[in-house]
C-alpha positions as CSV (number, residue, x, y, z in Angstrom):
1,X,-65.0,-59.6,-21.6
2,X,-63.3,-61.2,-24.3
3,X,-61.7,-59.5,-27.1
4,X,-60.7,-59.8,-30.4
5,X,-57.8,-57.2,-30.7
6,X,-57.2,-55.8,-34.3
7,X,-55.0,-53.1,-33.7
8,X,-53.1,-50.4,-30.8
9,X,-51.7,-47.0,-31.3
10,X,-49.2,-45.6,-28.3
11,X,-51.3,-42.3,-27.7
12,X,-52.2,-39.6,-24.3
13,X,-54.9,-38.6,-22.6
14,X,-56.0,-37.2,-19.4
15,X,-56.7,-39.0,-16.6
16,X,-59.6,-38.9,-13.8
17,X,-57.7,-35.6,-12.3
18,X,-57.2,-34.1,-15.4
19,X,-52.7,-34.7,-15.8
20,X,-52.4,-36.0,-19.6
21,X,-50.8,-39.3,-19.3
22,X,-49.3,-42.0,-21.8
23,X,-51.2,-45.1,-22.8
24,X,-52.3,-47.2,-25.5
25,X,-55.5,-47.2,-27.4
26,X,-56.7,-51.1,-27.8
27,X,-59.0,-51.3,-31.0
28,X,-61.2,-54.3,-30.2
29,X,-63.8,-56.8,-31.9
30,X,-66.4,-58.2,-29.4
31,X,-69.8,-60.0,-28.9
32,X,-72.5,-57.1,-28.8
33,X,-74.9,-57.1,-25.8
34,X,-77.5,-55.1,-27.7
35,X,-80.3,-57.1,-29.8
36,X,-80.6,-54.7,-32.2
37,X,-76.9,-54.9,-33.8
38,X,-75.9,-57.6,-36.4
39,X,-72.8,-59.0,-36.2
40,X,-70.1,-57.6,-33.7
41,X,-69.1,-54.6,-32.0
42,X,-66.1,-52.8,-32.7
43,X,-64.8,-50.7,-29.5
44,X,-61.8,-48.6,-29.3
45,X,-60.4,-49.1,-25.1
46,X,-57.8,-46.6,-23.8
47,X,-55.2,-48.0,-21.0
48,X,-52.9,-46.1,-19.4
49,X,-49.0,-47.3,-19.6
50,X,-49.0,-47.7,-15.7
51,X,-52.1,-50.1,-15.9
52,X,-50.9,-51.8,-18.6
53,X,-47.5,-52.5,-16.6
54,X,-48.8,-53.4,-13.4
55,X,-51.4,-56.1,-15.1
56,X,-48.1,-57.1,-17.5
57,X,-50.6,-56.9,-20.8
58,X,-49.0,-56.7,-24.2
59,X,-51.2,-55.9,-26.9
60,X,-50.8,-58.1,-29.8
61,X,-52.7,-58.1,-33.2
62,X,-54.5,-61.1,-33.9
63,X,-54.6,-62.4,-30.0
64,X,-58.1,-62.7,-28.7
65,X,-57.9,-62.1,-24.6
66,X,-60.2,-61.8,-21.8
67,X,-60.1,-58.6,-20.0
68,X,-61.1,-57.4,-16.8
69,X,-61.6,-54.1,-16.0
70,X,-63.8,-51.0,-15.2
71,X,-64.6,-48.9,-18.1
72,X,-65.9,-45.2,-17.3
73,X,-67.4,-44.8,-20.6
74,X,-63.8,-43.2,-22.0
75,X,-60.8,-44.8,-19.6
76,X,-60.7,-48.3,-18.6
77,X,-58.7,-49.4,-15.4
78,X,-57.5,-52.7,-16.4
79,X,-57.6,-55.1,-13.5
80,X,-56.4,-58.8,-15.4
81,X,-56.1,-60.3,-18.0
82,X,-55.9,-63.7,-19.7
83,X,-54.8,-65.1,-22.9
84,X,-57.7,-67.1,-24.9
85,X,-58.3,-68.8,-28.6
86,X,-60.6,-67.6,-30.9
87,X,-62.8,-71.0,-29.9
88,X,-63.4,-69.8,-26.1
89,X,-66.9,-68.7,-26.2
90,X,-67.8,-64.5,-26.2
């Protein structure tokens, strides 16, 4: 999915077992998939520093990137990434 990413905080949360781990929470701008929204969607993504790491991703302001990953509805398990320009298509 590609991203528009407007902002990161370092923060913690707790993982799929409950331990409280270190991560960053992505704050993102993206195409919506629902018909009823006008405009775009605004989604806040939380990574673990260990994904993050293993995938090499640094956030950076301003940078529009596809990611891949599996989102559980709070925690998403990065899998890739790539670096894009804002005239890739959504």
């Amino acid at each position: 999915m590609k991203v528009h990413v407007v902002g990161y905080q370092s923060c913690d949360f707790k993982d799929d077992d409950g331990h409280r781990v270190q991560g960053v929470s992505l704050k993102c701008v993206m195409k919506s998939s629902s018909e009823t929204l006008v405009g775009s969607d605004v989604a806040k993504i939380w990574l673990s520093n260990e994904i993050i790491s293993k995938v090499g991703f640094v956030p950076d302001v301003g940078s529009y990137v596809n990611l891949e990953y599996d989102f559980d509805g709070r925690r998403a398990k990065l899998f890739s990434y790539s670096i894009c320009s804002a005239d890739d298509e959504f």
